[in-house]
C-alpha positions as CSV (number, residue, x, y, z in Angstrom):
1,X,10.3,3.7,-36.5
2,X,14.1,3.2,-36.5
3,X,14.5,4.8,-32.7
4,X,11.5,2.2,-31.6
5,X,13.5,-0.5,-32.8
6,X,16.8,0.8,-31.3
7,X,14.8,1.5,-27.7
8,X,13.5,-1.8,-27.5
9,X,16.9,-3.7,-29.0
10,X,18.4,-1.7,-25.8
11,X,16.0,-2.7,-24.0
12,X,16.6,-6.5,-24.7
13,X,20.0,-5.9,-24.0
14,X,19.7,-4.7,-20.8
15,X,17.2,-7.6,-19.9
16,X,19.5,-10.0,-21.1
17,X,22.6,-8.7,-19.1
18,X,20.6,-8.4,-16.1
19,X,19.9,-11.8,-16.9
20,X,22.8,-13.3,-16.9
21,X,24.3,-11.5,-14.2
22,X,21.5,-13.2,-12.0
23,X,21.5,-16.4,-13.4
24,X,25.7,-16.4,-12.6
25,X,24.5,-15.8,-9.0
26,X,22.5,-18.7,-8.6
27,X,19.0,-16.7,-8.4
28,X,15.9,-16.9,-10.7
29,X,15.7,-14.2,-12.9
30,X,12.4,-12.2,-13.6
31,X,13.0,-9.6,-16.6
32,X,10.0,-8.0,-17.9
33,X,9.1,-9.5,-21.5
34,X,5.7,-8.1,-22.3
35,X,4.7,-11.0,-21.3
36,X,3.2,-12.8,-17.4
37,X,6.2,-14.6,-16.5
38,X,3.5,-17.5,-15.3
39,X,0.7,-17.4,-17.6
40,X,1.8,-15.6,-21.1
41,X,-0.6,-13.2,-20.8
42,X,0.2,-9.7,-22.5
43,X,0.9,-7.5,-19.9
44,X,1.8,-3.6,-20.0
45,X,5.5,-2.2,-20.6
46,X,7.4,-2.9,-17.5
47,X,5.3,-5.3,-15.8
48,X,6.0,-9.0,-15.3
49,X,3.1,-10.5,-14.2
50,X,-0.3,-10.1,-14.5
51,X,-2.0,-6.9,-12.1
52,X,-3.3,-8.7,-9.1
53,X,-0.2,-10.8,-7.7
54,X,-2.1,-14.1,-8.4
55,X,0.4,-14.9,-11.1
56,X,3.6,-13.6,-9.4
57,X,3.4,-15.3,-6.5
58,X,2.6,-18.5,-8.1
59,X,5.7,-17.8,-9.8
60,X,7.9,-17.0,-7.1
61,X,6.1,-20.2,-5.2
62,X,7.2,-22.4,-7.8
63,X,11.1,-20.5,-8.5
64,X,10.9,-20.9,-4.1
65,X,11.8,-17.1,-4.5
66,X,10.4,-14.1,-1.7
């Protein structure tokens, strides 16, 4: 259980660097969460957005991102 939590603490980490490295730039950051960026909605490990692109490019429509 201990390496699980590690992984995914690293895996924060990473997200969170990545992050703010973006953010520094001026640019709308999209980390994967678990999580749709645009609707909440549990998605699977790595994704950002729901399957489909519905959600995603409402998101990058609303961030003005390509």
């Amino acid at each position: 259980m201990a390496d699980e939590i590690d992984a995914a603490q690293e895996r924060m980490e990473i997200g969170l660097a990545d992050a703010i490295r973006s953010a520094s730039m001026g640019k709308p950051v999209a980390v994967a969460m678990g999580r749709c960026l645009h609707c909440l909605e549990p998605v699977p490990y790595g994704h950002r957005w729901c399957i489909g692109g519905k959600c995603r490019d409402a998101w990058c429509k609303e961030w003005r991102v390509k």
